[in-house]
Each structure stands twice: as C-alpha cells, then as structure tokens.
N, C-alpha and C positions, 0 to 999 in steps of 0.2 A: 504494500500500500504506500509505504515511504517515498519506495522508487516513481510510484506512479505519480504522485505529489511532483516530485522534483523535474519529472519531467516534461507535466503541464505546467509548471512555473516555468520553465524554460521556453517552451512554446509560446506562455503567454508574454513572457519579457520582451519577446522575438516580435513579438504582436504590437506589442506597444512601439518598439524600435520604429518599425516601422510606419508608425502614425505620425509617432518626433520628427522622423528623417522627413517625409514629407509637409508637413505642417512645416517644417523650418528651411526652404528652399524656394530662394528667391524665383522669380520670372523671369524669362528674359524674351518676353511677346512686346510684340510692338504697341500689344493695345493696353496692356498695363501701366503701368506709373508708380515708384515708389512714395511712400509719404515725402521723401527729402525732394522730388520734382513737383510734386502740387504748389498751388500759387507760387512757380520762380519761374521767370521769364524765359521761354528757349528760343534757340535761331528756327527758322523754318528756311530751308532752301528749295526749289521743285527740282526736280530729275526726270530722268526716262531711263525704263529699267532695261539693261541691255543683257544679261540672262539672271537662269536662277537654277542653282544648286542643291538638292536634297542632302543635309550633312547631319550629324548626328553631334550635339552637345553634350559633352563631356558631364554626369554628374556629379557631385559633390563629395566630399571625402573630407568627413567631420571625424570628430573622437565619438563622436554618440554611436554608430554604426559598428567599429571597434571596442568598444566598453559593453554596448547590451549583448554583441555578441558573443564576447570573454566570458562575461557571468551566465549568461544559456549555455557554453558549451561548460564550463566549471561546473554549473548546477546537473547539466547532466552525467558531466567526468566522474560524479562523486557518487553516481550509482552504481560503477562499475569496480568489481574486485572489492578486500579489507583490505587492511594496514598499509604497507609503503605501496603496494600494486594501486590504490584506492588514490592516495596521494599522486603518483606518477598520471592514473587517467584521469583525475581532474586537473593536474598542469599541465597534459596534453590536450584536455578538452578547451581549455581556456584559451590556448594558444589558435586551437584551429575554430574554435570560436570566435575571436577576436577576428582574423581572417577574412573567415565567412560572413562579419557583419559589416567589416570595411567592404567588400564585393559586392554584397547587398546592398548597401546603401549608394554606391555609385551606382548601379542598376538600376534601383528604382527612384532616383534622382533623375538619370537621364532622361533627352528629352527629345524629340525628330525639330531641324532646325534647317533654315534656308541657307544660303550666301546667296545677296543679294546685290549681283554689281551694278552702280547704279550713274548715269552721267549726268553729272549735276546742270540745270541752265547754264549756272554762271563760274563754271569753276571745271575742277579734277572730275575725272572716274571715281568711283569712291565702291569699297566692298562693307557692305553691313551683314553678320549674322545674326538672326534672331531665332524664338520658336517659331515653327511651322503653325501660326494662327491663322494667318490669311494668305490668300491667293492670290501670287506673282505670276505677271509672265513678260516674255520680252516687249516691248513697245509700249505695257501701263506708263501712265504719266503716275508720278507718286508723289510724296514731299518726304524729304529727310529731314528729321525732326534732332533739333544737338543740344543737347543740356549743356550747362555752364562746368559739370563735370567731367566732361567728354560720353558722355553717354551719347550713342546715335540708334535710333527706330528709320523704319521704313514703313510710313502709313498712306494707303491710298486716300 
C-alpha cells in the first residue's frame, strides 16, 4: 500500500509540474502583449511579406521541470529494494528524474513558430519569428510593430 502511495505522489507531482511549467511561459504570438508593453508607445512600420517559414520555438528550460522531476523519480526510487540497494534506486531515481522533467518541460513548453521575412516601406529586409497564431503569406501587406525594448511582432 506504501508503494502504491509513493507512486501516485509521484505521478501526481508530475501533474502539477506540468501545470507550473505551463502556466509560467511567456508568448511569443504577435497578438499578445506583455503587461510591460501596454500603454508604452511603439514604432509601427508597414512591410510586405516576402516569404514564411514553419520553424519550431525552442521551449523553456527552468529548475521547476528539473526539481519536480528529481523528487517523482526519488519518491519513486525509494520503492525499490531495502537498505543501501533502497538508497542507490532513489539516487538513481532522482537523477533520471531530474532529466526527465528538464525534457518535459522543454516539450511541453514548445511551441510551432513562423520566420517571417519581411520588407519594410521604408527601410531593410527584416526576419521576425513569432508563434504560428496567424496566417502569412508572401505579398500580405502587414505592419511590424517595435517596442522601445526591441521586441518586434508581425500583425496584419
């Protein structure tokens, strides 16, 4: 019964991890906005979008991912074997725990994302990626939108 305990707590830790990891990863879509760009002024430039690239956005790689999945793969390690064998499979649980929740959480961080190269009216070529929210194609006329931080969107 013990075991069984420890390793729906692990399952359940896993469970949560993964709510955190999501719940804690920013946007990166054109039609969002952080609280720190509401009411501050940005450039707006127009373009014309001269292609677009389906690319794949790298997820996130926090200690939360790594730590819940230390103590799920510990909480499970410590079901296995007594005395030093008991010890040894939950510091190897922990380790490939750890592992497994860093891999997790880049996974389910990730995100499907454009390259959007773009020629501006009045200026350079310019490449913006963002998430894959909205539908590019070559010849849309678009605006490239620039925060005072260098953030750049591409919104039709």
């Amino acid at each position: 019964m013990k075991n069984l305990f420890v390793i729906l707590k692990g399952f359940l830790l896993a469970g949560i991890a993964a709510l955190l990891i999501n719940g804690c990863v920013s946007s990166r879509s054109g039609e969002v906005y952080s609280r720190d760009h509401a009411r501050q002024v940005q450039t707006v430039v127009a373009g014309t979008v001269e292609s677009v690239k389906e690319v794949t956005i790298e997820g996130t790689k926090t200690p939360v991912g790594t730590v819940v999945g230390g103590v799920a793969g510990g909480a499970l390690g410590t079901t296995v074997g007594s005395g030093s064998g008991k010890t040894i499979a939950t510091v190897i649980g922990a380790l490939a725990g750890a592992a497994a929740g860093t891999v997790a959480e880049e996974g389910l961080t990730r995100k499907p994302g454009l390259e959007i190269v773009v020629k501006q009216d009045n200026g350079p070529t310019i490449v913006v990626v963002q998430e894959a929210d909205q539908l590019f194609a070559p010849g849309d006329r678009v605006r490239i939108i620039k925060a005072n931080d260098g953030t750049t969107r591409v919104s039709k």
